[in-house]
C-alpha angles and dihedrals in degrees: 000000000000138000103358094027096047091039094237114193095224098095094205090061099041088047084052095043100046091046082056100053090033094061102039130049128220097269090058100048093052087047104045080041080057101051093038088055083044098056087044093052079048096049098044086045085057103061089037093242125155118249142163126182130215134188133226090211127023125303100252118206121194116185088230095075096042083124100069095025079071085062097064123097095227086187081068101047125081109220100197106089122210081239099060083049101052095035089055097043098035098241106157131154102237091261081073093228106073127069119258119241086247079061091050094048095046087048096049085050100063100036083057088061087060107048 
């Protein structure tokens, strides 16, 4: 979450934030989040460029967008989330929810040995 969820002092964002969350459930967000990571994938494929994604949390997968889950290029998706990282080796900015830079540099590493 950003902004409303994450109580950021910067009103504009929070009001943006919390509209957005205000107006949309849970199921939306993940699906519009899919689609959007779809139509990238597409688009990338189109003009024949080279891409991997990766994902700050955990890949989630719900049986009710399987649909669109079959979509998805999984050779292009890396699977190991930041979270996992710094959850496993404790790296953790001192506001306990963002990755160190330890975590960012473990992470960069191994994204490296894939591209």
């Amino acid at each position: 979450g950003c902004g409303y969820l994450n109580k950021d002092p910067d009103p504009v964002l929070a009001d943006l934030f919390s509209s957005y969350y205000r107006h949309t459930d849970r199921w939306q967000q993940f699906e519009t989040n899919l689609i959007r990571v779809i139509s990238l994938q597409s688009f990338l494929k189109s003009i024949n460029q080279p891409y991997l994604f990766t994902f700050a949390r955990q890949f989630r997968k719900f049986q009710k967008f399987d649909h669109l889950y079959n979509l998805l290029d999984w050779d292009n998706i890396y699977t190991n989330d930041l979270q996992a990282i710094c959850k496993k080796h404790n790296w953790f900015n001192p506001d306990g929810i963002h990755p160190s830079t330890e975590a960012h540099n473990y992470y960069a590493k191994e994204i490296l040995k894939l591209i």
